[in-house]
C-alpha positions in Angstrom: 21.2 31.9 58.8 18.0 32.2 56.7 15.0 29.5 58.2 14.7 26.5 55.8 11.2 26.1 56.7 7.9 28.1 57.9 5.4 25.8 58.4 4.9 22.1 60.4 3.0 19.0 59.0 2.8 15.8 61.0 5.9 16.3 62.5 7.9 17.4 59.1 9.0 20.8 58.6 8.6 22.8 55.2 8.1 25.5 53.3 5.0 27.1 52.4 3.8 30.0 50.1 0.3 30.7 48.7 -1.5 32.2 46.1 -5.0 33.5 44.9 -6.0 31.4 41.9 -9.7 33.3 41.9 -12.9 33.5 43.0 -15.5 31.3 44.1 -19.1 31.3 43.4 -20.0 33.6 46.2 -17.4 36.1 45.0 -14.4 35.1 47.9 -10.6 34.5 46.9 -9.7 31.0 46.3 -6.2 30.4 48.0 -3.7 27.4 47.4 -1.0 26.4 49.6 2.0 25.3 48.1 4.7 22.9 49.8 8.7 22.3 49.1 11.8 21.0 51.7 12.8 24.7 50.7 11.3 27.9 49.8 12.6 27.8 46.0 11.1 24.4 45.5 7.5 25.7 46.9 8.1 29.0 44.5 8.8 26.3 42.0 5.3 24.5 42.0 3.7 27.8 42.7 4.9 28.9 39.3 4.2 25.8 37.8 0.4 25.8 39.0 -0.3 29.6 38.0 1.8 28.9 34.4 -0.7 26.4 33.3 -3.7 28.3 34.6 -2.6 31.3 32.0 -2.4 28.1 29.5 -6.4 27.7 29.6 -5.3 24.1 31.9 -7.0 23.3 34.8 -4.2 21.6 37.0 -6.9 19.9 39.6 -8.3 18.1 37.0 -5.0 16.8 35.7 -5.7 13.1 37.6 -9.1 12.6 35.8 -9.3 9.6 34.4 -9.5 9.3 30.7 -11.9 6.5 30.4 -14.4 7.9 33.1 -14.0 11.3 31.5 -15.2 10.1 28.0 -17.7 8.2 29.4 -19.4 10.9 30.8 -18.9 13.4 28.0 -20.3 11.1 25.6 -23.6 10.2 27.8 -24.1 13.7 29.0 -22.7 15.9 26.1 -22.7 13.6 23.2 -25.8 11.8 23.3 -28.0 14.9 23.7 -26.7 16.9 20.8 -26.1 14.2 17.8 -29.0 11.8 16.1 -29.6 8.3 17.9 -28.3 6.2 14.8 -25.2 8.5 15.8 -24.7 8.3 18.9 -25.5 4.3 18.6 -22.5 4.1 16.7 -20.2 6.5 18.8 -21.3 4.2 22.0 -20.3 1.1 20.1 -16.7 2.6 19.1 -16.6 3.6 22.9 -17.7 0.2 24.1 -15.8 -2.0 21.8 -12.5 0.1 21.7 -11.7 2.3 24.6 -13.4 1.0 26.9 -11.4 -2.3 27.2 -8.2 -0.6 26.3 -5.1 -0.1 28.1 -5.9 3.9 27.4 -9.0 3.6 30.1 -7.3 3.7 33.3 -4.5 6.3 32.3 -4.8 10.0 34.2 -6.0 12.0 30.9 -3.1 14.6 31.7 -0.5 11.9 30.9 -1.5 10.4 27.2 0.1 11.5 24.9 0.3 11.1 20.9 2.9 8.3 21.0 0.5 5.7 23.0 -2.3 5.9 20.8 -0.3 5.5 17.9 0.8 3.1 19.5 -2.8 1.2 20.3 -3.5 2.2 16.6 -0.8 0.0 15.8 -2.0 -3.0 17.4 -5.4 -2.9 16.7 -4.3 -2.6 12.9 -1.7 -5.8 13.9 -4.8 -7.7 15.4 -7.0 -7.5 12.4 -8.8 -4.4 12.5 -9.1 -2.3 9.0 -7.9 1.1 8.7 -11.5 2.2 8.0 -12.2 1.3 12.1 -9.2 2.9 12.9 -9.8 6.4 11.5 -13.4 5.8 13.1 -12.2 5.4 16.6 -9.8 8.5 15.9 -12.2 10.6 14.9 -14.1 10.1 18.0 -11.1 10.4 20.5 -10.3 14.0 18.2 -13.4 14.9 19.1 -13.4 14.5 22.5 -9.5 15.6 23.6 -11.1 18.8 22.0 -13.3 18.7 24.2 -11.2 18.0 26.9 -8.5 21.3 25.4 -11.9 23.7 25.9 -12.4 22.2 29.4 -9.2 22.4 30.4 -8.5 19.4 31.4 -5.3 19.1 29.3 -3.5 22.1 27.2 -3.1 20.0 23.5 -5.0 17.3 21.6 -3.0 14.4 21.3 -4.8 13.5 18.5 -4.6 16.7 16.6 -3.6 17.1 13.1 -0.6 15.4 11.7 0.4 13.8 15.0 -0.9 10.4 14.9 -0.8 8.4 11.4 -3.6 5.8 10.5 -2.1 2.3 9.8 -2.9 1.0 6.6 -3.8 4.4 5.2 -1.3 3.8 1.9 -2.9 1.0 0.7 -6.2 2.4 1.1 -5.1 5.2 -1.2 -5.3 2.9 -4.3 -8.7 3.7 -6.4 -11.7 2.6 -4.9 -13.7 -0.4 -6.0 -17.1 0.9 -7.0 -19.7 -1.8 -7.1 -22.3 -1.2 -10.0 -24.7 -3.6 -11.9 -24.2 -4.2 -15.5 -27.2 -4.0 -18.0 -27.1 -7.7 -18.6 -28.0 -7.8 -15.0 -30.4 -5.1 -14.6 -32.8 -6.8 -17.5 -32.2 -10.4 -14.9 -33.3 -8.1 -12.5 -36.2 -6.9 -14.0 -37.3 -10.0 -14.9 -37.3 -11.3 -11.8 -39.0 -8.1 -10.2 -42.3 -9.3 -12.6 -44.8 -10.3 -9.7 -42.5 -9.0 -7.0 -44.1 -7.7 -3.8 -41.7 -4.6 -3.4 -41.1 -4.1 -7.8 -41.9 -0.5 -7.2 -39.3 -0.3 -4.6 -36.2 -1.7 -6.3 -37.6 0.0 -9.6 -37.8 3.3 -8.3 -34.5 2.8 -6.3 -32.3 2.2 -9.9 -34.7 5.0 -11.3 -33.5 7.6 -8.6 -30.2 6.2 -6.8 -32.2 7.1 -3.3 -30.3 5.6 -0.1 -32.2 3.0 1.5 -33.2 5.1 4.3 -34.7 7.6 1.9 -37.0 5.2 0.0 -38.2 3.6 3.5 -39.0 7.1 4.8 -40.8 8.3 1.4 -44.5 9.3 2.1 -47.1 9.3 -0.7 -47.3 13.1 -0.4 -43.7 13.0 -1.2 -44.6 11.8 -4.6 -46.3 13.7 -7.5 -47.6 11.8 -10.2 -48.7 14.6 -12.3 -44.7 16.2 -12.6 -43.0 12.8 -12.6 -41.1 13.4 -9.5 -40.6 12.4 -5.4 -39.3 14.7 -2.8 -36.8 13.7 -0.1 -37.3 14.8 3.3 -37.0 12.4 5.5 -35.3 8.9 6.0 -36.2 6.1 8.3 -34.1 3.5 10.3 -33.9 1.2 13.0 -31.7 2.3 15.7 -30.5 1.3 19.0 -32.3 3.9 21.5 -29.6 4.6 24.7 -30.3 6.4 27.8 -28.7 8.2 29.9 -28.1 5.4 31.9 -27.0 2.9 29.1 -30.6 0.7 28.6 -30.9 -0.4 25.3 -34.0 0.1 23.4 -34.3 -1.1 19.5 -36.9 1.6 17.7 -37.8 2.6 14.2 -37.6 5.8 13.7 -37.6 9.3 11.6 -34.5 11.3 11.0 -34.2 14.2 8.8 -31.8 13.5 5.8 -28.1 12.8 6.0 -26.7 16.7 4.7 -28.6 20.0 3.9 -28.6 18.6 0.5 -30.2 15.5 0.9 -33.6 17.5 1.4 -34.2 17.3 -2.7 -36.2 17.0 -5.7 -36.0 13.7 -7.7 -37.5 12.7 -11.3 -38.9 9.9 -11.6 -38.4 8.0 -14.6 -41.9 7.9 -16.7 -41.8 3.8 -16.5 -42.0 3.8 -13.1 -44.9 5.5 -12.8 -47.5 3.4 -13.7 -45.3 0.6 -11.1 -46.0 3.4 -8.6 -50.1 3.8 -9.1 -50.1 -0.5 -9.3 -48.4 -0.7 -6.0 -50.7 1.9 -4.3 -53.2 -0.3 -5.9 -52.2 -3.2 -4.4 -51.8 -1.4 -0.8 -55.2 -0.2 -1.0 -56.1 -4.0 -1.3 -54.3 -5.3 1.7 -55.4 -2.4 4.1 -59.1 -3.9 3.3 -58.0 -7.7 3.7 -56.2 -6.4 6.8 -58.9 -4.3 8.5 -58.2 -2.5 11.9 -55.1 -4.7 12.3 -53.7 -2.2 9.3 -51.5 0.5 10.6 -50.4 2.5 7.9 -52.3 5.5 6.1 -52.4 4.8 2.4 -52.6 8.5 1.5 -50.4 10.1 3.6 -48.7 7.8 5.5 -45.2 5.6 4.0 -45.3 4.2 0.3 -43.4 0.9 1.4 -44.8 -0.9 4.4 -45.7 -4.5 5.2 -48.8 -6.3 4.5 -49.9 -4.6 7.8 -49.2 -1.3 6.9 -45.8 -0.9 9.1 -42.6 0.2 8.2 -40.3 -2.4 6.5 -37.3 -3.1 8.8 -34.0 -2.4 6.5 -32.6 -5.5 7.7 -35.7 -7.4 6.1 -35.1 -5.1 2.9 -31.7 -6.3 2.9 -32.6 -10.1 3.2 -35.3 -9.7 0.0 -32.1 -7.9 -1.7 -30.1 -10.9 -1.3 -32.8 -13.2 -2.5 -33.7 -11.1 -5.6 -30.1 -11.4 -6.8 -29.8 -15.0 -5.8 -33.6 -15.5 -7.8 -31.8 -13.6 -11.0 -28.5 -15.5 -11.1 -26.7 -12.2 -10.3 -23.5 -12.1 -8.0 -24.5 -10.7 -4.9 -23.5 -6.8 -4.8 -25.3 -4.7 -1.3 -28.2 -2.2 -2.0 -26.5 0.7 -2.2 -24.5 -0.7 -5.2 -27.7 0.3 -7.4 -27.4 3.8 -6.0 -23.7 3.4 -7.7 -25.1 1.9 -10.8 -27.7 5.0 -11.0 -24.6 7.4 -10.8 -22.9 5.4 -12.9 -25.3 5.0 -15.8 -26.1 9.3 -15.6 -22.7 9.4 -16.2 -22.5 7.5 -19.4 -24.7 8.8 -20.6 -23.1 12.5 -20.7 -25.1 14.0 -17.9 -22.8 16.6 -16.2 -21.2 16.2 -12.5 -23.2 19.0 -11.1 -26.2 17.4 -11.8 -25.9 14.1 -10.6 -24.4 15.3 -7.7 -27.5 17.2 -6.7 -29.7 14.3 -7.5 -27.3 12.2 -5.5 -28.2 15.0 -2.5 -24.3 14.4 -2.0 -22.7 17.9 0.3 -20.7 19.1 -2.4 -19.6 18.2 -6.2 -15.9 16.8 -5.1 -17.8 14.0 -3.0 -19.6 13.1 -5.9 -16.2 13.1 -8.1 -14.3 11.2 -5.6 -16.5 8.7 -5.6 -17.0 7.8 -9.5 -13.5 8.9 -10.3 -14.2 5.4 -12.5 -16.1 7.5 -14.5 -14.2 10.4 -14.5 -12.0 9.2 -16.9 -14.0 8.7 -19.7 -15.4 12.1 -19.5 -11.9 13.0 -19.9 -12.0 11.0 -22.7 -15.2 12.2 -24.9 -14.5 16.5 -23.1 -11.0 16.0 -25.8 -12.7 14.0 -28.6 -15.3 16.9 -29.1 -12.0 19.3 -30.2 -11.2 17.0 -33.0 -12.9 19.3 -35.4 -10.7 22.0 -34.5 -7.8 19.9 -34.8 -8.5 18.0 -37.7 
């Protein structure tokens, strides 16, 4: 009769086979051992082992940890290769969201597409908007791809089509596109008379600049003589981490948000003269300030402080909502008058090509999906023009 077993372990007999699953660094075979009550069921995990090694999976990395995993991906991987205001907001989705959640603690090898739907579920059932959601999903795409190339698992869980974002139906109806009328634009304006940051606001609904790319514009960004302001640069205040998680608020520069955000802007010939009174004005409070003034008039930021620094966009946000309140206008953010900017190019007949690069948006369908508000009355005057024909 054939012998069950060929190898003793603490006093238990089984069966053992082996195989060469590579190399090591000095060039020497790696061997496993596997282990079965019989040889078939060692052959068994043998097979098993080898058949996911020829799957790109690394099967001694299957009891990783998810949580610990991302942790470390995001710190050491993450951090170093995406802008701080990015990775600020990656380590909040992490912090907030996965890192409490009954995902953390699972082996990464055993998740599967079913439980995050699952937590997507209950986050949506506790409150949070579908907007979160698809945030926190892109991230975990991210990494499980991550995790595919490593090999610590052979599929993304969170790969196309395999996962569905609560809520996304009803966030399919048109979106609501905030926009000033011109009723409140002249309230506005009238406001703005005497206003510390007037060149600001008017030069933000002459060129529909995001906030970060009016606090980052430089005087050498502007020409006076051609009318127009180039963007290359934005500002913001971000939460600096390190490696080891510290915390440090900054200010700081970032080049703009695509390829064609670095751009060429008219500016609109009223706003000009605003421009030269402001400089005016900053040339004044540089010489009230003396050495405590920080900021160089000619080629340092157009809007600063009274000492020269950088405005903070949370300041810029609170002298938002007091200008509106001052005006009698119903409070809509700042980067409604980058809509109304858009909006008002529209109306009046300039194409969708152009805005769009004004807008320094990535492509024209960005441009169109946003003001698809629009859209429709372009529609509109693009058939009236054939009434000639027609008549």
């Amino acid at each position: 009769m054939a012998k069950k077993t060929n190898y003793v372990k603490n006093g238990k007999e089984y069966y053992r086979v082996t195989a060469t699953v590579g190399r090591d660094a000095n060039g020497k075979l790696i061997r496993k051992e596997f282990y079965g009550k019989t040889k078939k069921e060692a052959e068994a995990k043998k097979e098993e082992y080898l058949l996911k090694i020829r799957n790109g999976l690394n099967p001694e990395l299957e009891n990783i940890i998810f949580g610990d995993l991302m942790h470390t991906w995001l710190f050491e991987v993450v951090r170093v290769s995406v802008k701080p205001s990015t990775f600020e907001r990656y380590e909040s989705l992490y912090r907030n969201y996965i890192k409490e959640s009954e995902l953390y603690s699972l082996k990464i090898s055993f998740i599967k597409s079913l439980q995050i739907q699952r937590y997507y579920n209950r986050l949506y059932q506790e409150g949070k908007s579908s907007k979160t959601i698809r945030s926190i999903h892109k991230l975990l795409r991210s990494f499980f791809n991550y995790a595919v190339k490593e090999g610590y698992i052979n599929q993304n869980p969170c790969g196309n089509r395999k996962v569905v974002i609560p809520g996304s139906a009803e966030e399919k109806t048109e979106r609501k596109i905030e926009t000033f009328t011109d009723e409140e634009i002249e309230k506005i304006k009238e406001v703005l008379k005497g206003h510390r940051l007037r060149a600001l606001f008017l030069l933000a609904f002459g060129t529909g600049l995001r906030q970060g790319e009016l606090l980052g514009l430089k005087w050498t960004d502007i020409d006076f003589k051609k009318k127009e302001l180039k963007v290359q640069r934005t500002i913001k205040q971000v939460t600096i981490i390190d490696e080891k998680g510290n915390r440090e608020y900054k200010t700081i520069e970032q080049i703009p948000k695509t390829k064609n955000s670095i751009r060429t802007v008219p500016i609109p010939s009223s706003v000009i003269p605003v421009l030269r009174e402001y400089k005016k004005m900053q040339m004044e409070e540089k010489l009230k300030a003396g050495s405590a003034y920080l900021n160089d008039i000619e080629n340092g930021y157009v809007f600063t402080t009274e000492l020269g620094n950088p405005i903070d966009a949370r300041n810029l946000i609170r002298a938002h909502k007091r200008l509106l309140k001052r005006a009698g206008v119903p409070y809509k953010n700042f980067h409604a008058i980058r809509h109304t900017y858009a909006t008002k190019l529209f109306e009046r007949g300039v194409p969708l090509k152009i805005v769009s690069a004004l807008l320094g948006h990535a492509d024209v369908s960005t441009t169109a999906n946003i003001y698809t508000h629009v859209m429709p009355k372009e529609k509109i005057t693009a058939a009236e023009t054939l009434n000639d024909l027609l008549r």
